[in-house]
Every structure is written in structure tokens, then in C-alpha cells.
N, C-alpha and C positions, 0 to 999 in steps of 0.2 A: 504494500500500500504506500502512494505516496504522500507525504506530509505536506497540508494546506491546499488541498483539494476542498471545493465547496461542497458542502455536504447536497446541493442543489445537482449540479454534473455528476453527483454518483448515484442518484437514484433517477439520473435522465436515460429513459428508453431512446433507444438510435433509429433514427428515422433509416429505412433502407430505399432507395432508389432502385427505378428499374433498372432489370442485368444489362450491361453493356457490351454491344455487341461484339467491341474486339476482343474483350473479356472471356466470351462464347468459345472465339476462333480459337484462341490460345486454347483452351481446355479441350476443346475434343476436334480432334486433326480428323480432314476428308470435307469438313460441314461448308469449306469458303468453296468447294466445286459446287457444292446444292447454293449454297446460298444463304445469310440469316437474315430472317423476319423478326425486325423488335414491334410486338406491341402489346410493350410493357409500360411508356411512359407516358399516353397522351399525346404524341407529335404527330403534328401534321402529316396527313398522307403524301401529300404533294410535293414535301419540300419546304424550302424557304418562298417570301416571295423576290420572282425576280425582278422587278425593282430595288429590291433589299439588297440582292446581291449587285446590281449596279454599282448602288449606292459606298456599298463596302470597298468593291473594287477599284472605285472612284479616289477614294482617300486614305488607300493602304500606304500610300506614298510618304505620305503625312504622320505615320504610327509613332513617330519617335517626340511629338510633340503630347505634352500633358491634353485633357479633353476639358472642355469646359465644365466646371463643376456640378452649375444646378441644369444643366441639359435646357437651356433657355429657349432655346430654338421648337424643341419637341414640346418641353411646356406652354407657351405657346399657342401651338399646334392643336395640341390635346385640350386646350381650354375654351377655344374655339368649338372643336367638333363635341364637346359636352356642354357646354353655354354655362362652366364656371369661368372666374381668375386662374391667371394664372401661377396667381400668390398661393393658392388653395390644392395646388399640386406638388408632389417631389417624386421626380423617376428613380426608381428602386432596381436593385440589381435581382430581376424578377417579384413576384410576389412573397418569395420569401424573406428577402430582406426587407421588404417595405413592416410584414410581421415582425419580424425581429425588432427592429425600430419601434414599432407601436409597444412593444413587450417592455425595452427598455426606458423606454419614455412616460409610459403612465403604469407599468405593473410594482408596486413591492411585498415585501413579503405579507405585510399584514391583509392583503387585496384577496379578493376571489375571483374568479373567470369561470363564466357560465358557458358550454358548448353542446353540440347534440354525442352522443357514446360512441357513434360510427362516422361524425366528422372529419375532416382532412386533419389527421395526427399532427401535425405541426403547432395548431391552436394546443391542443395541449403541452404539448412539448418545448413554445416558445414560453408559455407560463410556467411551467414546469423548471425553465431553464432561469426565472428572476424569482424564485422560491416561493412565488403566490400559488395559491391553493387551487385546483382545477375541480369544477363541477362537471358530471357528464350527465345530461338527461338523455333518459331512453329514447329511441327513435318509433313512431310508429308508421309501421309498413314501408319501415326505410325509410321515412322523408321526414324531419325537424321536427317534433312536436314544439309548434314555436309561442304558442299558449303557455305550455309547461315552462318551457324556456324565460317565459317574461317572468313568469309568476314564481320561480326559485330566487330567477335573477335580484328579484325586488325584496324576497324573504330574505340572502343571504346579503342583501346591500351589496353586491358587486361592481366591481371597479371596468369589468368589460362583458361582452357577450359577444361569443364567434359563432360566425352564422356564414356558410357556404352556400352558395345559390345560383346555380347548380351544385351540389354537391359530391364532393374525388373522397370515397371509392362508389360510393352509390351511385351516382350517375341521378338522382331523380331532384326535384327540384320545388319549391314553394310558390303559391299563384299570387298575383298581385292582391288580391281579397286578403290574404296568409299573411301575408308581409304586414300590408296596413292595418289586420288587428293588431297584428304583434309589436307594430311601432305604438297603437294606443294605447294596449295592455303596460307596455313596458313603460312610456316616455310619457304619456300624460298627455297632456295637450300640448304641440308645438312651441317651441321656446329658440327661434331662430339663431337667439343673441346669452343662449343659458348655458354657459360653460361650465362657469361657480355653481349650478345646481348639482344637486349629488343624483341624478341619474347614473345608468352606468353607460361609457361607453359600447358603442355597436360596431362592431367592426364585419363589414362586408365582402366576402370575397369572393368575385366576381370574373373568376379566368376564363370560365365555359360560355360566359351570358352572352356569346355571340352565336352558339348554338343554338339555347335555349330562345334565344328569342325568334331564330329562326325556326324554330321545329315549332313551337307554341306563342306564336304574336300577341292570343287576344289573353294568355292565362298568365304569361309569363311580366314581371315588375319591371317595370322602364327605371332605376334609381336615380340616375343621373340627366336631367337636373330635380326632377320635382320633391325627391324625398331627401337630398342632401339641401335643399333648401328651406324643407320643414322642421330638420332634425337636424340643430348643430355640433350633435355632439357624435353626429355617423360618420363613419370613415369608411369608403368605399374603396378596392384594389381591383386592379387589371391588368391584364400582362400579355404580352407581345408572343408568349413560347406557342400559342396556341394554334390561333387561326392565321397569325400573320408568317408561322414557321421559323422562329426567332429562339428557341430554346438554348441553342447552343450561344447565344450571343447577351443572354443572362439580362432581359429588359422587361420593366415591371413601372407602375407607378400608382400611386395613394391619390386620393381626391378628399381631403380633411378641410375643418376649419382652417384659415389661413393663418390664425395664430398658434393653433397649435403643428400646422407646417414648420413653422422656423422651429420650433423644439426637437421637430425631426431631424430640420438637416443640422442642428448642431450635434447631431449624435449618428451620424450616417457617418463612412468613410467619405474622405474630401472629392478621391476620382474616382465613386463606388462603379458607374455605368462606364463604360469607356468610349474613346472616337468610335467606333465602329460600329457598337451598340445604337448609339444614336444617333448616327446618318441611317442605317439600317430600316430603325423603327421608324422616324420619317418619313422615309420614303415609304415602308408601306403600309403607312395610312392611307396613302394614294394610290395603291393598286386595287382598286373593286374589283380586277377581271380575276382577281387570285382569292379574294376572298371570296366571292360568289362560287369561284369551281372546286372552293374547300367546303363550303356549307353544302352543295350539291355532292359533293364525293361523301360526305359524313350521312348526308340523311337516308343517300341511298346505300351505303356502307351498313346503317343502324338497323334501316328495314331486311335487308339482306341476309344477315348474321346471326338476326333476333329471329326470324323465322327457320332458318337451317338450324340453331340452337335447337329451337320447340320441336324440330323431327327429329335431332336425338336425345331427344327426352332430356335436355337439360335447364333448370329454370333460370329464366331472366329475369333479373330484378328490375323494377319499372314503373313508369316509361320513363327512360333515358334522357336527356334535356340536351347530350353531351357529347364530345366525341368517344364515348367509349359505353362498354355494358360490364355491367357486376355480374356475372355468371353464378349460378351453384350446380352441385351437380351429390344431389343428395347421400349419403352414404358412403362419400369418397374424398380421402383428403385432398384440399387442392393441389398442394405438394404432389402428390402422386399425377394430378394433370400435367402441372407445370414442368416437371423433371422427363416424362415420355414425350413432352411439345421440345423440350431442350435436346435431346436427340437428334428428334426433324429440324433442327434447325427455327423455330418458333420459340422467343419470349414472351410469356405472358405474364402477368403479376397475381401468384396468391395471396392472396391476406393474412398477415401473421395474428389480428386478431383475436383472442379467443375465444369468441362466439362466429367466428367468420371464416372458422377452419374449413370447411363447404367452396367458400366462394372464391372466384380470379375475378380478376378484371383483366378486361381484351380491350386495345385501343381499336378505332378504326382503320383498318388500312387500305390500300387499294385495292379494286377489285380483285386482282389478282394475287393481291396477298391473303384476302379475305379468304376466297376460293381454296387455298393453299392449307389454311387453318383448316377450314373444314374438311379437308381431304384426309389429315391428320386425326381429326376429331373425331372420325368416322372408325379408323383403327382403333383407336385408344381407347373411345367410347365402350364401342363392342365388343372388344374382345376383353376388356376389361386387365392389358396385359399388365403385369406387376413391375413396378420402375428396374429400367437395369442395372444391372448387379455393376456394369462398370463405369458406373459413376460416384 
């Protein structure tokens, strides 16, 4: 053991990321002839957008220059296409930094934080990580019980409430009806200018809601601008890995009060996003022709998958908001899927879980990767074969 460790980072569970692909190659020789399929993380089917890559390739030239610090150009940008300031934004080195930030900035030990039991593990983990106390309310049928969620939230005087919407691993997601009880249950009556109130914060994380609003228009919560102007004490997050194909270039940004922004960027790294990062995300705000053939490749990916699933008898968690499906496949550890998909050449993610030892989550991929899975799935499913012995 080593001495002056926080007692906080020893009882922190490790977040695991999906298996990476070179990672794959190295461990089992023959797989780079077939080929690997990762969809284990959520990434775009398609790629980056290329404008993005334009853009990167544009001012590679330029890398050995420091980047602008507060990404002023994309702030900006971003404040414009959401109708806030753009005092009221800080670009984040994805949305996990932007949490980190929030954790360090308003969590201490003596706080609590309210989230759903199957939420995105990070809310817990980033509280977990400043010694405040982590509530998890149960989910029901997999989606927020966000009633429950106000009414702990308000019992235990909580300093935050994490709320995913879309929701990573469930994939399903809350309707604007849900949402607006849950801002009245929680917050009371709108208080634009109510910092000093002891409400708690709400923290929104918002990476898939380019799906969701695609797949569901009339069910799905518009937040940005109408409910970050009713509530000022919501923080709203969004991030570039998704639909824009930005994952590897680590680009995220917050939409908070504008006073408590600067407490952010006093506690953020000075050049957290880099050059590259933010010509990148820039530029593809501007490509619709990339975003529309990724909403299109996801919806008819989700219908596709979701019904090959249901003919081999395995359940889908649902409905999906999202680029991806929570799978279960009853009586059978996921581990046991995910290690036979490892094989073929296939990442997927099981849920470590403990109620969730059943379920993977499968990104969407292209049809042809799609197609590929279920080819697999058909073997593995049926013959029910037991993981190999030489792995």
C-alpha cells in the first residue's frame, strides 16, 4: 500500500472503455486478414466528418504553436447555433472533462449527488472521485424514474443531480412531458437569476440528443435554449465524438450559467482542447450532408439489428433514442457473448454491472458490419458454443 493515497481513489471503481482495436490485433494473430469490427464505443459508422478532416489537415502545419485557450472561435459558433452567450459556454476535452470540472467545482465531501442505478458510471465515479456521497435511484423499465429522482434529490438536500438523456448503456431516453415534471418537482418555480438558492444542481448530459431527436421529434426535450433559460442553475453537455465522428480528437462543451463558467475555466487545464480539436469541431458544424447520412445510417442500422436481435431470441432493451442497443440474452453471461464475438473478430461491450451481467451493448455500425455481427450471432447464439479455451 502506498502512503497518502486519498482514501477517495481507493474505493474509486475504474471506468473501462471499449477494447481497442489494435489491442484485438496484438492478442490473437490471423484476425487483421478477416478484419476487426469495434462496436464497442459508440463511434460513428461513417467516420469523421470530412470537413473535419479538411479542416485538421489545413493547420497541421501550425501544431507546434500553443491553441487558443477558451476555443473562442467555436464558442462563438456554438452560441449562435443554441441562441445562448457565449460567456455561458466552455469547450471540454469531451464530455468527460466538462464532468470532471463540474465535480471539482461545486462537489465536497459533505454534498450528495443524486443519479439513476444504470446511468452513464462516470456520474458516479466523478463524485465518487471528490468524496461526496453518490445516491442511485432504481430505474424503471430502464428509463430515469425522474419523479423519484426529484423527490430523494430534495429529501437528501443534494448539491447535484445527473440525469442522461439519452441514456449510455440503456440507450432509452425521457419525453419532454418527463423532463418538465421533473424540473417542477425538483426546482420549484423558475428562478432564472437563483444561484444562492439551495436547489440542487442539474447536470444534463446530452451526447446522443442528436439521435434522439431524430428518431423521436414530437416526444423527445428540445433543452437548449428554453429550459437552460428557465433553470439557472442546469448545466447542459455535448460532445463532438458522436455524430460529428470526433472521438479521437477529445471535443466536448458545457452550456452553464455564465458565472459559474468562469469557475470552470479556472479549474480546467489552460490548453485542455487542442489546435486540431477545434478547427475540426468547427468545421463540422457545417457539414449537414455528414450529419444527415449518420442519423440515416443509425436509424436504419437500429431498425435492422433490433429486429435480427428479436429472430434470435435475444431481448432488446427499448426503444433506443441512440446510436446503439443494450442487448440481453437471458441465461447467458455477457462475457460469454462478448469473448466468442472476440474471436470473429467483433467488439462489443458487456456490462460489468451487477444486475446487468445478461446485457452488451452493440454500437451501430455499417450495414455491412451490422450484417457481419449477425452472421456471428447466429453461430454463437445457436449452438450455444462455450468461450475458447485459448483465450
Amino acid at each position: 500500500m502506498i502512503n497518502g493515497i486519498r482514501k477517495a481513489i481507493l474505493e474509486l471503481d475504474t471506468y473501462t472503455p471499449g477494447r481497442p482495436i489494435d489491442d484485438l490485433l496484438r492478442e490473437v494473430p490471423g484476425l487483421e486478414r478477416k478484419g476487426v469490427v469495434k462496436l464497442a464505443s459508440n463511434e460513428n459508422p461513417l467516420g469523421p466528418s470530412p470537413k473535419a478532416v479538411a479542416a485538421v489537415a489545413k493547420i497541421l502545419s501550425g501544431i507546434h504553436r500553443y491553441p487558443e485557450p477558451t476555443a473562442p472561435l467555436l464558442r462563438r459558433r456554438l452560441a449562435d447555433l443554441n441562441d445562448v452567450t457565449a460567456e455561458s459556454i466552455i469547450v471540454t476535452s469531451g464530455v468527460d472533462e466538462a464532468l470532471r470540472l463540474i465535480a471539482e467545482v461545486l462537489l465536497e465531501k459533505t454534498d450528495v449527488a443524486v443519479m439513476s442505478r444504470f446511468a452513464f458510471p462516470r456520474f458516479r465515479q466523478h463524485a465518487r472521485l471528490m468524496g461526496t456521497g453518490a445516491v442511485e435511484v432504481p430505474m424503471k423499465a430502464y428509463r430515469h424514474d425522474l419523479q423519484t429522482m426529484a423527490h430523494v434529490a430534495r429529501e437528501a438536500k443534494a448539491k447535484a443531480v445527473f440525469v442522461a438523456n439519452p441514456n449510455n448503456p440503456t440507450g432509452t431516453f425521457n419525453t419532454a412531458a418527463e423532463m418538465q415534471r421533473f424540473f417542477s418537482t425538483l426546482l420549484g418555480k423558475a428562478k432564472p437569476n437563483g444561484l444562492a438558492g439551495d436547489e440542487p444542481w442539474v447536470i444534463l448530459d446530452e451526447a446522443y440528443h442528436e439521435f434522439a431527436r431524430d428518431a423521436y421529434p414530437r416526444d423527445y426535450a428540445e433543452s437548449l435554449p428554453r429550459y437552460f433559460e428557465l433553470y439557472s442553475k442546469l448545466i447542459i453537455l455535448r460532445t463532438f465524438s458522436k455524430i460529428a465522428g470526433l472521438a479521437g480528437l477529445r471535443v466536448g462543451y458545457a452550456v452553464a450559467n455564465a458565472q459559474l463558467t468562469q469557475f470552470l475555466h479556472r479549474a480546467r487545464l489552460i490548453f485542455n482542447v487542442n489546435s486540431l480539436g477545434q478547427a475540426a469541431a468547427l468545421a463540422a458544424l457545417d457539414d449537414a450532408a455528414h450529419i444527415a447520412k449518420t442519423l440515416k445510417a443509425v436509424k436504419d442500422g437500429r431498425l435492422f439489428l433490433a429486429a435480427q436481435f428479436k429472430n434470435l431470441g435475444l431481448e432488446v432493451v427499448g426503444p433506443s433514442a441512440a446510436n446503439f442497443l443494450l442487448v440481453r440474452n437471458s441465461g447467458t453471461a455477457a462475457h460469454r457473448i462478448y469473448e466468442n464475438l472476440l474471436a470473429e473478430g467483433l467488439i462489443v461491450r458487456p456490462l460489468d454491472e451487477p444486475d446487468l451481467k445478461e446485457h452488451w451493448r452493440v454500437s451501430i455500425g455499417t450495414l455491412e458490419e451490422n450484417k457481419r455481427l449477425i452472421q456471428a450471432l447466429k453461430g454463437i447464439v445457436k449452438s450455444r458454443r462455450p468461450v475458447s479455451s485459448k483465450r
